[in-house]
GUSE-13134 format. One record per residue (C-alpha): residue number from 1; residue in one letter; chain; z, y, x. Coordinates in steps of 0.2 Angstrom, whole numbers. Each point is the difference from the previous one (the first is absolute). Layout:
% residues N
@num->NUM residuo->a cadena->A Z->Z Y->Y X->X
...
END
This chain:
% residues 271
@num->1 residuo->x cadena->A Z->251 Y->-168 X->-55
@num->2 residuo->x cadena->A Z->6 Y->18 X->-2
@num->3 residuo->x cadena->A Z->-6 Y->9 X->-18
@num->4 residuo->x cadena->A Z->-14 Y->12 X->0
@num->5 residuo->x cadena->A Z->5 Y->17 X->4
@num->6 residuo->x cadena->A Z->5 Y->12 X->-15
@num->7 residuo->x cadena->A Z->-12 Y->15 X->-2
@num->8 residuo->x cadena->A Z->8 Y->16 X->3
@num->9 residuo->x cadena->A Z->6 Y->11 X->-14
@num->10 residuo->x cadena->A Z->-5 Y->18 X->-2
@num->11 residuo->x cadena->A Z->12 Y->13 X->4
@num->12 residuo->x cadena->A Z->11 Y->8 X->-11
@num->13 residuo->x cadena->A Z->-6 Y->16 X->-9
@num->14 residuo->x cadena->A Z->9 Y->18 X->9
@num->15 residuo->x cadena->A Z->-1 Y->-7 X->17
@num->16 residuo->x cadena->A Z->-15 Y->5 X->13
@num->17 residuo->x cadena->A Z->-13 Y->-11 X->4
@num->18 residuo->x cadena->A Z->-9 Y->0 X->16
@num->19 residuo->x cadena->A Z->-18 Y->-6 X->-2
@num->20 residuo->x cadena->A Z->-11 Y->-4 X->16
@num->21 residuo->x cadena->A Z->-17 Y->2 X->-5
@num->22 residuo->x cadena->A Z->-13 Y->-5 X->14
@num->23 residuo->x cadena->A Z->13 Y->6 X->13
@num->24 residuo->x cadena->A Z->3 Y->16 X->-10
@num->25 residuo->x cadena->A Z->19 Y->1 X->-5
@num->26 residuo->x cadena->A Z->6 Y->7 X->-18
@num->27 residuo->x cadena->A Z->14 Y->3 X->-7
@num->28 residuo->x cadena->A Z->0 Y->2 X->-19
@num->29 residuo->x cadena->A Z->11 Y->-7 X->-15
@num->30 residuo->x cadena->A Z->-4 Y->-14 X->-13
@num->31 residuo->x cadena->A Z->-2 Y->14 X->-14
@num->32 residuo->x cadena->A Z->-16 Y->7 X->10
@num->33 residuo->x cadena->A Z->-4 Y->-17 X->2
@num->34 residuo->x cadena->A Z->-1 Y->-5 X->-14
@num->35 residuo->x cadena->A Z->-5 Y->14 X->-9
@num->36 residuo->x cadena->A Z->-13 Y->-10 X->-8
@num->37 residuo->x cadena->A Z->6 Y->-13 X->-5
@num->38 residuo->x cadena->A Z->-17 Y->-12 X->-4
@num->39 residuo->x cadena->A Z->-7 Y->5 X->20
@num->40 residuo->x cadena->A Z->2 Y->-11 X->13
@num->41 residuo->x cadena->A Z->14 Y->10 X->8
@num->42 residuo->x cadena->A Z->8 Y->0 X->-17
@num->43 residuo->x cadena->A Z->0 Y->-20 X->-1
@num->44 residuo->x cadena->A Z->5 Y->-2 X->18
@num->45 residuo->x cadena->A Z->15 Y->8 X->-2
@num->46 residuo->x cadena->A Z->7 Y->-1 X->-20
@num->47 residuo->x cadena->A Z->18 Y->-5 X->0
@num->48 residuo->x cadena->A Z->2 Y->-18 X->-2
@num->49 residuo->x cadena->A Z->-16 Y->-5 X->9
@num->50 residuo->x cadena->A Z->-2 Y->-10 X->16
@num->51 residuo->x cadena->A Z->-10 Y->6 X->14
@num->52 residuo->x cadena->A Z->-17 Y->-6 X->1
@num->53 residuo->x cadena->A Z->-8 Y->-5 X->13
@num->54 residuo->x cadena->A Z->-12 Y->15 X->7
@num->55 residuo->x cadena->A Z->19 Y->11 X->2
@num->56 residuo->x cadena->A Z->6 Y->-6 X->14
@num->57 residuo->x cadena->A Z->19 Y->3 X->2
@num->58 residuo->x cadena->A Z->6 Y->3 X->16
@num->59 residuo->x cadena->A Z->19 Y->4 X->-4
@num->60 residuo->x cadena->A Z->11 Y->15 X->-3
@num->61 residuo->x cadena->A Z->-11 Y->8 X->-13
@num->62 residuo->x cadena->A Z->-17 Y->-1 X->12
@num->63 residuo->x cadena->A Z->-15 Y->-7 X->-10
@num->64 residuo->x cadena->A Z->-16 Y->-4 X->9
@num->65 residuo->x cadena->A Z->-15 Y->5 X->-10
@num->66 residuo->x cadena->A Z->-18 Y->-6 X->8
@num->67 residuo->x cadena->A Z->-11 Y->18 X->-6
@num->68 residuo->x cadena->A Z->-7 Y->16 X->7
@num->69 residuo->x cadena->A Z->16 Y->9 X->7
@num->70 residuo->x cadena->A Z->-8 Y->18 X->-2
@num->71 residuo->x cadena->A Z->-8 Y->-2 X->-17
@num->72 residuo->x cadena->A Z->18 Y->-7 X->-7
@num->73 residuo->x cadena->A Z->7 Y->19 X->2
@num->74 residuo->x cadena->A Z->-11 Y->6 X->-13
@num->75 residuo->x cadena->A Z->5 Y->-17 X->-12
@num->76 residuo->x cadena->A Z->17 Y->4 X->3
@num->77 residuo->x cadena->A Z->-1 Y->19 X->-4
@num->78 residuo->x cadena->A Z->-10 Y->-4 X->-18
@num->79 residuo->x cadena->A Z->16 Y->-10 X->-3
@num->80 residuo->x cadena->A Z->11 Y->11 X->2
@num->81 residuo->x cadena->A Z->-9 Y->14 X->-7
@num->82 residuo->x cadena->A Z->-10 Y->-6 X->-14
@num->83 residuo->x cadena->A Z->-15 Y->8 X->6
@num->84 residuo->x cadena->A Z->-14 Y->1 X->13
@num->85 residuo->x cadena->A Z->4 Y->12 X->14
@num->86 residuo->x cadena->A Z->-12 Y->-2 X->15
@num->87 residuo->x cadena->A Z->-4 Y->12 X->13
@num->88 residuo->x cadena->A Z->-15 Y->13 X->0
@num->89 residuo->x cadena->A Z->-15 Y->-10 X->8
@num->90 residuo->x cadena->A Z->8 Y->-15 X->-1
@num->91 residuo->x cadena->A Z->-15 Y->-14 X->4
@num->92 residuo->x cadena->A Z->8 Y->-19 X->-5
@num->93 residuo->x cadena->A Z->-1 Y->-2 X->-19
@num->94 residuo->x cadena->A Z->-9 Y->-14 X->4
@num->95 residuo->x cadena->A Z->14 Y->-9 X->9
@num->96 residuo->x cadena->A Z->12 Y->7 X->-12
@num->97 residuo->x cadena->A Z->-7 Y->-7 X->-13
@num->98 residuo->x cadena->A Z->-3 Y->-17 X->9
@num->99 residuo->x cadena->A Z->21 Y->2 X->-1
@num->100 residuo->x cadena->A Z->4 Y->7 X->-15
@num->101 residuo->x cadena->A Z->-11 Y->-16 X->-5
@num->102 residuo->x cadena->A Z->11 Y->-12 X->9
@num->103 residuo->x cadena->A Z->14 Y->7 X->-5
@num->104 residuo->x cadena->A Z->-5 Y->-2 X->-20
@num->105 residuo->x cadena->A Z->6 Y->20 X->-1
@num->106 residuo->x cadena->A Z->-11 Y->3 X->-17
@num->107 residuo->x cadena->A Z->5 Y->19 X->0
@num->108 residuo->x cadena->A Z->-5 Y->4 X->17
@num->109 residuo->x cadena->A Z->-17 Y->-10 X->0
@num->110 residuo->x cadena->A Z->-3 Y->11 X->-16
@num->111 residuo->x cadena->A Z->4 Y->17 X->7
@num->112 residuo->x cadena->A Z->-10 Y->-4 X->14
@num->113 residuo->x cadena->A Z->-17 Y->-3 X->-10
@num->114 residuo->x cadena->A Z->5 Y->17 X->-7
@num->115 residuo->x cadena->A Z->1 Y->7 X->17
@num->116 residuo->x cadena->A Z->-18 Y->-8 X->5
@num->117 residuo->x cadena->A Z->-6 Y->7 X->-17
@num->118 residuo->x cadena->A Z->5 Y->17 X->4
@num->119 residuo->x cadena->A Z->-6 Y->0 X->19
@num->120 residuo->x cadena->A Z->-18 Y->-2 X->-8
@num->121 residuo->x cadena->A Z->-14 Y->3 X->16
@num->122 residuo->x cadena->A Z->10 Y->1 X->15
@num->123 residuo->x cadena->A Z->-3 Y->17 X->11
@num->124 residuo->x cadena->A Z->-14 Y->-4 X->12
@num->125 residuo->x cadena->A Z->5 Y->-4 X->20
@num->126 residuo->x cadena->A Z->-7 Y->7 X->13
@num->127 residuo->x cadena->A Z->-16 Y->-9 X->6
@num->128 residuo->x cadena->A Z->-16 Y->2 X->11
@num->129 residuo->x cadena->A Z->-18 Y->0 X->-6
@num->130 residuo->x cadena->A Z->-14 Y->1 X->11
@num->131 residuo->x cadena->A Z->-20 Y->1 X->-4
@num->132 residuo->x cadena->A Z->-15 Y->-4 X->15
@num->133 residuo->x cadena->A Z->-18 Y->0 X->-4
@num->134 residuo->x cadena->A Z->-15 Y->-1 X->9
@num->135 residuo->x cadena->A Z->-18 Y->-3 X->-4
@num->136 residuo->x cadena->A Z->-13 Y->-8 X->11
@num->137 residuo->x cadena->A Z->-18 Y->3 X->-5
@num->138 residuo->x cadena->A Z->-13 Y->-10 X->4
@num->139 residuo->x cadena->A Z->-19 Y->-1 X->-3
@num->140 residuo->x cadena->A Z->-6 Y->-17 X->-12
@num->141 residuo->x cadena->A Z->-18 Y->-3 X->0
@num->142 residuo->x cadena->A Z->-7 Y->-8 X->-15
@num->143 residuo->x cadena->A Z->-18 Y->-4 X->-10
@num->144 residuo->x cadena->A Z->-3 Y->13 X->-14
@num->145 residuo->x cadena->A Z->-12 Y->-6 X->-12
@num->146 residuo->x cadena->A Z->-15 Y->14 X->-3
@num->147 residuo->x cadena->A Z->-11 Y->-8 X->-10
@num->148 residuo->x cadena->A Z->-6 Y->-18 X->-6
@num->149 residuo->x cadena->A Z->-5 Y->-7 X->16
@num->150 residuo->x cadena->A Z->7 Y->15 X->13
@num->151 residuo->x cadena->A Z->17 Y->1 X->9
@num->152 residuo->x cadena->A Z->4 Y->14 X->11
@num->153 residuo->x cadena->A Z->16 Y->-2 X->13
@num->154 residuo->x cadena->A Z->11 Y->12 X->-2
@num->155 residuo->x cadena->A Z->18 Y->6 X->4
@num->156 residuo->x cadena->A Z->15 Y->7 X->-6
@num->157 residuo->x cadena->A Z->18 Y->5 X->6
@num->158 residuo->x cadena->A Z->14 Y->-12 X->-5
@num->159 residuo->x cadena->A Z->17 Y->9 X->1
@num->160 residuo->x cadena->A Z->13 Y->-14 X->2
@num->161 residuo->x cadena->A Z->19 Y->7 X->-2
@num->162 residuo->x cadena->A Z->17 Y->-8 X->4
@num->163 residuo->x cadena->A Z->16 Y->7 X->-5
@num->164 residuo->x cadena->A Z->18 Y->-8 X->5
@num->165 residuo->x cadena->A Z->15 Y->4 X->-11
@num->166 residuo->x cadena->A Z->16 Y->-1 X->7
@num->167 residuo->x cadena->A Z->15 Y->3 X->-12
@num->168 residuo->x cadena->A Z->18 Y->-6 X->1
@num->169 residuo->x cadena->A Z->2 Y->3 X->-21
@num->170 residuo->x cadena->A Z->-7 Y->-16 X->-7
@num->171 residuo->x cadena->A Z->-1 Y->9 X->-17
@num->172 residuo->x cadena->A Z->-10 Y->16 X->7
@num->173 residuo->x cadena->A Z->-11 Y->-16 X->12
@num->174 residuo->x cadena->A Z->0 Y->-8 X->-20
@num->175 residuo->x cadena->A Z->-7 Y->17 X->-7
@num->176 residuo->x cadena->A Z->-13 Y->1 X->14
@num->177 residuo->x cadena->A Z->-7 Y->-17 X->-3
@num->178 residuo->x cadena->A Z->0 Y->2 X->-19
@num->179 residuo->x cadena->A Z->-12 Y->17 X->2
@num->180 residuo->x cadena->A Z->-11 Y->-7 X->11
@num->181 residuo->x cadena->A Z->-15 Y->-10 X->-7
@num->182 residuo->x cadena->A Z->3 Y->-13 X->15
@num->183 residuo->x cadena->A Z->-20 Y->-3 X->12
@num->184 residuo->x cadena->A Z->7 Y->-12 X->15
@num->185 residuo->x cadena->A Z->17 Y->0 X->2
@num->186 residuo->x cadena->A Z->16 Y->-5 X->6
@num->187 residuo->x cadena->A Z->12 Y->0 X->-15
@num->188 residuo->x cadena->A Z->12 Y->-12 X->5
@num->189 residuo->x cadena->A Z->18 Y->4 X->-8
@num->190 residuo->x cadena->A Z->16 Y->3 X->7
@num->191 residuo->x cadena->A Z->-8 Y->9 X->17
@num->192 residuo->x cadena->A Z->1 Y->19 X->1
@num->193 residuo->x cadena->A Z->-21 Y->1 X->5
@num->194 residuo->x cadena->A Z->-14 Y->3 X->-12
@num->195 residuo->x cadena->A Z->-17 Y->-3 X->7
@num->196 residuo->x cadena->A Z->-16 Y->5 X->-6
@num->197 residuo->x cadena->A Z->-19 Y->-3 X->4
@num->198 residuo->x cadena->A Z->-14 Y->6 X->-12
@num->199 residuo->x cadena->A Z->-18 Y->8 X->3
@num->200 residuo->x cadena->A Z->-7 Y->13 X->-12
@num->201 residuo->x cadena->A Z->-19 Y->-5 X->-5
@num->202 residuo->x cadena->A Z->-11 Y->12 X->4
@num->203 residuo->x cadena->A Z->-15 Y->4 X->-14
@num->204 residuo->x cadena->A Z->-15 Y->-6 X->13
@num->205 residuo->x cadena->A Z->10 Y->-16 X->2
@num->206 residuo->x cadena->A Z->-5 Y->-14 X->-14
@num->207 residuo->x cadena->A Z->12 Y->-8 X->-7
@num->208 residuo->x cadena->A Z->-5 Y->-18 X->3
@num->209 residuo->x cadena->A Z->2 Y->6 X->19
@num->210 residuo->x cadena->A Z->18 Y->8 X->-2
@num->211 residuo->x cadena->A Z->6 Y->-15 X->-6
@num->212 residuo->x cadena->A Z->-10 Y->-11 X->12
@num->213 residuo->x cadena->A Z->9 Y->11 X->15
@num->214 residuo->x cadena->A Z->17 Y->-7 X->-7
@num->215 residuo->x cadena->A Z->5 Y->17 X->-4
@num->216 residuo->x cadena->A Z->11 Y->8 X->-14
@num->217 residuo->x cadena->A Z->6 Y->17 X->-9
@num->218 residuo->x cadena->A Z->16 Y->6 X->-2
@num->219 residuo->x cadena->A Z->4 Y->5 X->-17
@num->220 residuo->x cadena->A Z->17 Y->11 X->-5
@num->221 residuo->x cadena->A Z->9 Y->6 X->-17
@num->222 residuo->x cadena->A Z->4 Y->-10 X->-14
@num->223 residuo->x cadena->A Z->-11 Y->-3 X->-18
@num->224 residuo->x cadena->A Z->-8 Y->12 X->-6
@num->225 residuo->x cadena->A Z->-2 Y->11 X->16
@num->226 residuo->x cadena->A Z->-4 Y->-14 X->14
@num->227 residuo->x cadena->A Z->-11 Y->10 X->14
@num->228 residuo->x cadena->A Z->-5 Y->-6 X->15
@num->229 residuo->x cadena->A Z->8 Y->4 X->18
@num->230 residuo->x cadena->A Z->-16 Y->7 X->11
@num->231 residuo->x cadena->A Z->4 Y->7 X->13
@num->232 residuo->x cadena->A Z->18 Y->5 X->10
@num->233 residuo->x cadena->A Z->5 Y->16 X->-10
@num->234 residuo->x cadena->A Z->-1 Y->-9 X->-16
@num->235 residuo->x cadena->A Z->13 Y->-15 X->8
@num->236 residuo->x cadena->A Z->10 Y->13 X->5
@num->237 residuo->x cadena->A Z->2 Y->7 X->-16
@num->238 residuo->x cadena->A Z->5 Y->-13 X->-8
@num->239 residuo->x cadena->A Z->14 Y->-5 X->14
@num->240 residuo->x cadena->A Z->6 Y->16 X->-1
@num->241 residuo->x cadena->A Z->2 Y->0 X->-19
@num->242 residuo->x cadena->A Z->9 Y->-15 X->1
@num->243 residuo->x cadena->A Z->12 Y->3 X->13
@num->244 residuo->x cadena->A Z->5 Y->15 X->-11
@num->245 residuo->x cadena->A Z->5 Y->-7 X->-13
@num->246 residuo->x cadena->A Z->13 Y->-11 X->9
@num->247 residuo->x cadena->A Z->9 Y->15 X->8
@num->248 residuo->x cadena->A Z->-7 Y->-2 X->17
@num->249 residuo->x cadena->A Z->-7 Y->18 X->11
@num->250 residuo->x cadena->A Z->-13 Y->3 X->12
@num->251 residuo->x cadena->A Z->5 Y->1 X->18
@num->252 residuo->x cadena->A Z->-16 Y->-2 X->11
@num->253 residuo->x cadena->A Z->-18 Y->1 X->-2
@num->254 residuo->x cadena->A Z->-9 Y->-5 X->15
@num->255 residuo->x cadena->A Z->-14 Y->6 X->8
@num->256 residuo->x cadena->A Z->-2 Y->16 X->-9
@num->257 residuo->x cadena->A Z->16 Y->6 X->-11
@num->258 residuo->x cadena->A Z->-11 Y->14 X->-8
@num->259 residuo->x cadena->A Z->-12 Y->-16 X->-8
@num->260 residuo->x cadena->A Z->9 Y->-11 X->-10
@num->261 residuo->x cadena->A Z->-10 Y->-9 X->-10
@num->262 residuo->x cadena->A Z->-14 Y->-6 X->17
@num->263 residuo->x cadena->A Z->15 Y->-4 X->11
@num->264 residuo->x cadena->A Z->0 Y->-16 X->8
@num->265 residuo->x cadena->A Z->22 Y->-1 X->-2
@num->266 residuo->x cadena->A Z->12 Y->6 X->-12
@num->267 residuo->x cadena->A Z->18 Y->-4 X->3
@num->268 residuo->x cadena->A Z->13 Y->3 X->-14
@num->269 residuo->x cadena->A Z->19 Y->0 X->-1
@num->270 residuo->x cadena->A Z->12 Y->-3 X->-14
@num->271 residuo->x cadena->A Z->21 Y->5 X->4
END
């Protein structure tokens, strides 16, 4: 029965070392490796340590490490450095982190925090918001009471309106759902479509018939100056405030540019 193999020794210190990470290839030196001596890193290779088992050694100074290849450049750099030095725009602190986490490297997981701090609200992207509404009136016959024993049939027009908001910022779609005091409506979350259904009540129309028709308001604005929507330049008002305030522009107005606030469409940009 031949003995159990012997687990490989470190190499010595001044010498490169050659690290395949996810099929990346690094060359570096067991200072900058172990730099820190309480990370991962640091632990695999400390002088008098055996290899473990998740660095695979595959001869003549290779060592095979199972992680994100690309992220490791960044590992590597704080090493040698001391210090966080990513590139303008760069978008994987997430995965970095993920690594720096593996890798027990208390340093670079603190710098990047600080980084993240510092970011605070990231710079809008570019995004599309649309806004359609129409309204269908109809005529809705009712009893009015006119005295103790005398009803008189009488009628009235119901304006119903339906918008559809279509937006690909979820937190601008966010902003539009929280100002609108939602009638009948779609709000599922995650999509990029708002939809709205509500019916103004006209004065001639008694209450106990408005609700009896199913119908509802629209109500918009937050306490203390809740109004409600009645009509289409009053939606439009409120759309357009909104889309404002996250950055976005206004590209089209359809079917009369010079009439904002009764258009049936407004289409904005944001670059």
């Amino acid at each position: 029965i031949s003995p159990p193999p012997v687990p490989a020794s470190p190499p010595s210190f001044g010498g490169p070392v050659t690290l395949n990470v996810g099929g990346t290839l690094y060359s570096t030196t067991l200072e900058t490796l172990t730099r820190f001596p309480d990370s991962m890193l640091g632990a695999m290779f400390r002088d008098g340590t055996p290899m473990p088992a998740n660095l695979n050694h595959q001869g003549g100074g290779h060592y095979f490490i199972d992680r994100d290849g690309k992220a490791f450049r960044h590992i590597l750099n704080f090493l040698r450095l001391g210090r966080l030095d990513l590139p303008r725009g760069y978008g994987e602190t997430a995965l970095l982190r993920a690594e720096a986490d593996f890798y027990q490297i208390r340093p670079l997981l603190d710098a990047l925090r600080e980084l993240e701090a510092s970011r605070g609200t990231p710079a809008p992207t570019a995004a599309l918001l649309h806004a359609d509404v129409d309204v269908s009136p109809r005529l809705v016959h009712f009893s009015a009471r006119r005295g103790p024993h005398h009803y008189e049939l009488s009628s009235v027009q119901v304006d119903t309106f339906r918008a559809n908001l279509f937006c690909t910022d979820p937190e601008c779609l966010g902003a539009m759902r929280a100002r609108f005091g939602v009638a009948i409506g779609d709000r599922v979350e995650g999509g990029p479509h708002f939809r709205l259904e509500w019916a103004p009540r006209p004065t001639e129309l008694p209450e106990v018939e408005y609700s009896r028709l199913g119908l509802q308001p629209l109500w918009t604005g937050g306490p203390g100056e809740r109004r409600e929507v009645v009509g289409t330049p009053t939606f439009l008002e409120e759309v357009l405030r909104v889309a404002l305030e996250h950055g976005f522009r206004l590209d089209s107005v359809f079917p009369d540019p010079e009439d904002l606030l009764n258009s049936r469409s407004l289409r904005f940009v944001r670059h």
